[in-house]
ChimeraX commands (.cxc) that place a marker at each C-alpha (Angstrom):
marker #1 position 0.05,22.22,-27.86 radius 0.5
marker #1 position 1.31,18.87,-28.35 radius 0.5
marker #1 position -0.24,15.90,-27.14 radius 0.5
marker #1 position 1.97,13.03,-25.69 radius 0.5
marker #1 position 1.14,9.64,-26.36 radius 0.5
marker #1 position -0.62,7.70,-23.95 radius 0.5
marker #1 position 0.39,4.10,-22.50 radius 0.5
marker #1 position -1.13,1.24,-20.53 radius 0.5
marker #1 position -1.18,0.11,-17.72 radius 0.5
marker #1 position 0.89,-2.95,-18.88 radius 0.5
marker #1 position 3.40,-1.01,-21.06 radius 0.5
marker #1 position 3.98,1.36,-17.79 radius 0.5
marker #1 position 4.97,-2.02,-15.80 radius 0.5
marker #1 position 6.96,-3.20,-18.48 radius 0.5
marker #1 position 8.96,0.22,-19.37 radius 0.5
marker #1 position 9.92,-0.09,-15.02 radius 0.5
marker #1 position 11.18,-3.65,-15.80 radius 0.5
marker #1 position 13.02,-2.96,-18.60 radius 0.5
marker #1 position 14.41,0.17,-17.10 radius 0.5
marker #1 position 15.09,-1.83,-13.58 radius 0.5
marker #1 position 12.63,0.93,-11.78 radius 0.5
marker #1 position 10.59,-0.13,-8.88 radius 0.5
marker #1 position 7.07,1.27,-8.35 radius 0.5
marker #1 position 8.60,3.19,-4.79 radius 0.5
marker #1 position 11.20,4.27,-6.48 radius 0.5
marker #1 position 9.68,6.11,-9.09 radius 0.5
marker #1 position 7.22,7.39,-6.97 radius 0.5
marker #1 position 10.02,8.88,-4.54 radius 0.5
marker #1 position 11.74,10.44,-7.67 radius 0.5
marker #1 position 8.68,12.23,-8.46 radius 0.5
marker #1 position 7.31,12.98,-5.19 radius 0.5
marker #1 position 4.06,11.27,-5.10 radius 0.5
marker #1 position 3.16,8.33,-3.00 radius 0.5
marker #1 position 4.57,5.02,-3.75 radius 0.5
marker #1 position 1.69,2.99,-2.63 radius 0.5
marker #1 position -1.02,5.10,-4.04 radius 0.5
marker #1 position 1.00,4.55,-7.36 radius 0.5
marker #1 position 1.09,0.87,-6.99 radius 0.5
marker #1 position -2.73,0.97,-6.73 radius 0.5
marker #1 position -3.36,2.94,-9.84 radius 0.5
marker #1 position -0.88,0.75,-12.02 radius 0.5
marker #1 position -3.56,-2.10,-10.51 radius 0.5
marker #1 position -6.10,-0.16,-12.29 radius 0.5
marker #1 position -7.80,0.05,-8.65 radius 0.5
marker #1 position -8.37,4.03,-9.02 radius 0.5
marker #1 position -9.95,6.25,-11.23 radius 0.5
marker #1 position -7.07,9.26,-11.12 radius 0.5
marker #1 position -9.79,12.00,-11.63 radius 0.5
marker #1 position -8.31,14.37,-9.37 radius 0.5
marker #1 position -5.70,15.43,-7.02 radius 0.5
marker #1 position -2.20,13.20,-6.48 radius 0.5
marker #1 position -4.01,10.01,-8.07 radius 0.5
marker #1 position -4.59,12.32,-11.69 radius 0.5
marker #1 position -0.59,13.88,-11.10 radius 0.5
marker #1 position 0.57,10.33,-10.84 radius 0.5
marker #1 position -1.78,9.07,-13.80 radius 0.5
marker #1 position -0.40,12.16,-15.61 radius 0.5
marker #1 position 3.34,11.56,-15.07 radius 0.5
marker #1 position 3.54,8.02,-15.94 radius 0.5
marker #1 position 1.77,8.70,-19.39 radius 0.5
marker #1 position -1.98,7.23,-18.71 radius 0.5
marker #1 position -3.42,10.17,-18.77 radius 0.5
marker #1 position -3.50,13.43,-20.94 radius 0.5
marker #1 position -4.01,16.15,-18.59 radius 0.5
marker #1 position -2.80,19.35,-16.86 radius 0.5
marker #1 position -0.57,18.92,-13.36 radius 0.5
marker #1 position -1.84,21.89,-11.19 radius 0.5
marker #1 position 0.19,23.17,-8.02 radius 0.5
marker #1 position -2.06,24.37,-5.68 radius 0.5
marker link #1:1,2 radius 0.2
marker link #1:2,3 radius 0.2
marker link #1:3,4 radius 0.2
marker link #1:4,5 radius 0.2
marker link #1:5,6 radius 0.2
marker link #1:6,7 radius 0.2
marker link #1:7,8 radius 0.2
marker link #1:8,9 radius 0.2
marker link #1:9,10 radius 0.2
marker link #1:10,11 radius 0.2
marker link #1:11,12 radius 0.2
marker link #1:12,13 radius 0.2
marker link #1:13,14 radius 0.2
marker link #1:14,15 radius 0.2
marker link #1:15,16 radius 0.2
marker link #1:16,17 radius 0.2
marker link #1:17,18 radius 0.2
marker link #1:18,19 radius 0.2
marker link #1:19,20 radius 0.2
marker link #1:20,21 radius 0.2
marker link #1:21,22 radius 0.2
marker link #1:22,23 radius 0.2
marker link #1:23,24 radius 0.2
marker link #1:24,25 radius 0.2
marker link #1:25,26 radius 0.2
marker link #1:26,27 radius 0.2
marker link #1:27,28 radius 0.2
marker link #1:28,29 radius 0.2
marker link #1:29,30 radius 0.2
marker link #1:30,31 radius 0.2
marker link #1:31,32 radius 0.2
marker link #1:32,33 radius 0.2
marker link #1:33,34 radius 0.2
marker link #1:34,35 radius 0.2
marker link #1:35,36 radius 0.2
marker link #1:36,37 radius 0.2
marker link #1:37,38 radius 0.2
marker link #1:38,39 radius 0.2
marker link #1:39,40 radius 0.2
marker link #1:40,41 radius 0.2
marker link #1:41,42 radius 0.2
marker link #1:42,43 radius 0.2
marker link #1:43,44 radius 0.2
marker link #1:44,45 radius 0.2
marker link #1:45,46 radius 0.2
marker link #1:46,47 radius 0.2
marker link #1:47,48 radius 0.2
marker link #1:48,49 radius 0.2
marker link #1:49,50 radius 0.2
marker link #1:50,51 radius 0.2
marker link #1:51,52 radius 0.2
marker link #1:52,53 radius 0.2
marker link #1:53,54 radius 0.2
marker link #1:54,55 radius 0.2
marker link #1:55,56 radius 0.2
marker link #1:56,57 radius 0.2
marker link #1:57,58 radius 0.2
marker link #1:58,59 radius 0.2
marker link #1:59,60 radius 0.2
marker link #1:60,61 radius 0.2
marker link #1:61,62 radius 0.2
marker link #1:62,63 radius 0.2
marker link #1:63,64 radius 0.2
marker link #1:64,65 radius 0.2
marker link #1:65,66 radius 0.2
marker link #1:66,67 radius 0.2
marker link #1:67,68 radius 0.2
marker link #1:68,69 radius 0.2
view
């Protein structure tokens, strides 16, 4: 399995501004809330589990699994 490389927090912020995303935007695009994204990409949650980990997940902080209950 290969292993994707991780980013910060910083470089997430700075791949939206480059790309001309907005933090609700992504979010809608991916289904996940926009405002609990904006939060982690504050570093003001610890995206163990549930939507904060799929978000953490999709935007590259986080190796892990995304699990469809």
């Amino acid at each position: 399995m290969q292993q994707n490389q991780l980013v910060s927090h910083q470089e997430v912020k700075e791949r939206f501004a480059r790309e001309g995303k907005t933090v609700a935007g992504w979010a809608r695009s991916n289904g996940v809330d926009a405002r609990l994204t904006a939060t982690i990409l504050k570093e003001e949650r610890a995206c163990r589990s549930g939507q904060s980990h799929k978000i953490a997940v999709l935007l590259g902080l986080k190796d892990g699994v995304i699990v469809d209950d």
